[in-house]
N, C-alpha and C positions, 0 to 999 in steps of 0.2 A: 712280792711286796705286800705289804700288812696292811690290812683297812683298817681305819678305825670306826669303830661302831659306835653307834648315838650314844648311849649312856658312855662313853669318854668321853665325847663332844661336850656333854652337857657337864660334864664335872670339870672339865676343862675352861669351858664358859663361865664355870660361878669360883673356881681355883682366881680367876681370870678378875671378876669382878671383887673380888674379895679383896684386891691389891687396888683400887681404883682404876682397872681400866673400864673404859665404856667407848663403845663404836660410836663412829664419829656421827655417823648420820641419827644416832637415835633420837626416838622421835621423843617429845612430853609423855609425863604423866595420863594425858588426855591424850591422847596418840596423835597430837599433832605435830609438822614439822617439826624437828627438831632446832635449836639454835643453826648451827652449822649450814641446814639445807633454807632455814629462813634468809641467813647471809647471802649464801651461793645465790639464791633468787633475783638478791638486790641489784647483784653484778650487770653490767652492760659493757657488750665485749665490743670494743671498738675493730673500724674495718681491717682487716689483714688482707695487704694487696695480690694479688694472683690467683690463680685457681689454687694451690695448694692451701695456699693463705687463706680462701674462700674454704675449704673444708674444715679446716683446724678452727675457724669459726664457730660454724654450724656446728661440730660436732661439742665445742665447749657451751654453745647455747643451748646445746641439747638435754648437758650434762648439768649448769645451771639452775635450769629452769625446771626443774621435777617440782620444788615447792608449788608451783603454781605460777601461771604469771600476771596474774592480779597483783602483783610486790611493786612497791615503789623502788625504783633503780635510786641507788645511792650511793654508787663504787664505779668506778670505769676500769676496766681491763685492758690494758695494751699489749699486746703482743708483737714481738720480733722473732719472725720466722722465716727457717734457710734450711736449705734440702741440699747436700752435696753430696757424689757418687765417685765411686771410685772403685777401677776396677781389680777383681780381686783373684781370678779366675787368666791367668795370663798365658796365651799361648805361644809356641815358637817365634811366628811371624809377628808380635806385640802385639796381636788383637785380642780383647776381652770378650770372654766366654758366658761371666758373671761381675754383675756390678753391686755393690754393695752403697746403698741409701744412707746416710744420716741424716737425721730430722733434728734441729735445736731450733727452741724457743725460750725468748728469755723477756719475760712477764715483767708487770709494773701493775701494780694496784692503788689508786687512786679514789679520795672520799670525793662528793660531786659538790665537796662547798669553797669559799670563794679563793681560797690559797690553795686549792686543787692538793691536798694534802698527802705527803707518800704513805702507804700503809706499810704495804708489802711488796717484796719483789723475789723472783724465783728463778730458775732454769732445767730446762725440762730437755732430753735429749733420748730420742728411738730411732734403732738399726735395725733394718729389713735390706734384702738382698732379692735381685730378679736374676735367672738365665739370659741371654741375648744370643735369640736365632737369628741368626742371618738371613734365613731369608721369607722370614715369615713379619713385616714391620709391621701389620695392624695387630698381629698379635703381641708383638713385645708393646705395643702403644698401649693396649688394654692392660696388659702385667704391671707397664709403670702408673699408670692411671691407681690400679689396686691398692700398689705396694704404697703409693704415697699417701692414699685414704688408709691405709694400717699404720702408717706413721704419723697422720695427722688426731688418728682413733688414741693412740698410745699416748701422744704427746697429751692431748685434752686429760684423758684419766689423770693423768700423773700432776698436771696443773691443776685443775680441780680437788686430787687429794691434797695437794700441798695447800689450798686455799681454805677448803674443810679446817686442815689441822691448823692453822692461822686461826679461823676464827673462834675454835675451839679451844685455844689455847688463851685467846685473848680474853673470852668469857671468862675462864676458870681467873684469870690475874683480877679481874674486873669484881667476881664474885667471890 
């Protein structure tokens, strides 16, 4: 397979901006936040119940919050989140060998003034798959524990980019 070397990268980048595109997170002129990560900041992700619910949280606050969190919250995030398995790995006797995870969430973005107003809303969906030893159960308890924080990690990135490109796009109509 072919690497590509810097000087492609970089003629590819200004091919790239030539056409108007520009990544989402860029920052100002003044290397400050950019719009997009000022937005993300303002977000306040309300509770997601469970422990899975609990990581898909955290890891969206995480993602969030890089602006800084001196931002006054002016958006509320809701999320609806469900993890169902299914097994895919089927042996003679009908016991699974491997189970395969789907993670969906499906988002509601909300302004914090007095008609609670909808902005945006999205759906976000990540597949991860464990083995299931039989007879080892702390270990498979630690495997789903994992595989559910990689799908809780996936699902944030992908809500987050979709929230980026929302406010980025909203800008560009606005300006």
């Amino acid at each position: 397979m072919r690497q590509i070397g810097r000087r492609q990268v970089v003629a590819l980048g200004l091919a790239l901006s030539g056409c108007g595109f520009q990544p989402v997170y860029m920052p100002t002129a003044t290397g400050k936040a950019g719009v997009a990560q000022r937005e993300l900041a303002a977000i306040h992700v309300n509770l997601i119940p469970d422990r899975p619910g609990q990581e898909l949280r955290q890891a969206l606050q995480d993602r969030l919050e890089l602006a800084g969190g001196d931002v006054k919250r002016r958006y509320d995030l809701q999320v609806g989140f469900s993890v169902a398995g299914e097994g895919i790995a089927i042996q003679n006797d009908d016991t699974a060998t491997r189970v395969r995870l789907i993670g969906t969430a499906i988002w509601t973005l909300t302004a914090q003034d007095s008609g609670k107003t909808k902005l945006s809303s999205g759906f976000a969906k990540a597949v991860d798959a464990m083995n299931i030893l039989d007879s080892q159960y702390f270990a498979l308890d630690l495997e789903n524990e994992a595989v559910q924080k990689r799908i809780a990690e996936t699902l944030a990135d992908q809500i987050t980019m979709q929230l980026a490109a929302f406010f980025r796009k909203r800008t560009a109509a606005a300006g």
